[in-house]
N, C-alpha and C positions, 0 to 999 in steps of 0.2 A: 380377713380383709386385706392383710398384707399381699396375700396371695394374688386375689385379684385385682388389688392394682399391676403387681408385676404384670401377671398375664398382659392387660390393657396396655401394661406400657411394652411386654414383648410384639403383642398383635400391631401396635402404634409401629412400632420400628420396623417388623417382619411388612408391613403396608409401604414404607419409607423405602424400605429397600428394595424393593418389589415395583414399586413408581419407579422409580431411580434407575431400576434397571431397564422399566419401556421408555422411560425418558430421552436416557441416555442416547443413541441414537440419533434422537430427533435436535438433541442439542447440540452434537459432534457435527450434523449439516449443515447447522444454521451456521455453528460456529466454522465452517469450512468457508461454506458460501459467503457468508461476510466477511473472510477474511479476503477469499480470492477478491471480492467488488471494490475491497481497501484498495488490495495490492494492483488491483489495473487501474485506482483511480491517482494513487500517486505515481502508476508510471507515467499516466497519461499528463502528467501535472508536470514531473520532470523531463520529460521527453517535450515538453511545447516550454519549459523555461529554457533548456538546454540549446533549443531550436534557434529562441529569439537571441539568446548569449552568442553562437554562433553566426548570425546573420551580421550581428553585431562587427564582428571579429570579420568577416568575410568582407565588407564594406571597407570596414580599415584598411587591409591589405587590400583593393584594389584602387583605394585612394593612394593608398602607396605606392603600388606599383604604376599608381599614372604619376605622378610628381615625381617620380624617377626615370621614367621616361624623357617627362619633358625638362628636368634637369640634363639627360644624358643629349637631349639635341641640340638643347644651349650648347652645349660645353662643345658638343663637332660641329657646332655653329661656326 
């Protein structure tokens, strides 16, 4: 009896590994593919917070650069 349960438990494994192995494959894609969909969704996440940070920053300096102007015409006023 001991006998075959081994057997059952070797056929159980020899099947595990034998799935495992057409599996695999299928999971190395997916697991590709969703990572690629990660990886463009937070570029696309950092790339549009980066945008609005910058626009930010772009606004400043050109408020700057007009308040220095019209400071520099007072002054050769």
């Amino acid at each position: 009896m001991s006998n075959s349960n081994e057997t059952s438990g070797d056929k159980s494994q020899d099947l595990r590994s034998r799935l495992k192995q057409f599996a695999q494959p299928l999971v190395d894609s997916i697991d590709t593919r969703l990572r690629d969909q990660v990886d463009h969704r937070v570029d696309e996440r950092v790339d549009a917070s980066l945008s609005a940070r910058l626009s930010v920053i772009e606004r400043a300096i050109a408020d700057l650069d007009r308040e220095l102007r019209e400071l520099k015409d007072r002054l050769d006023s």
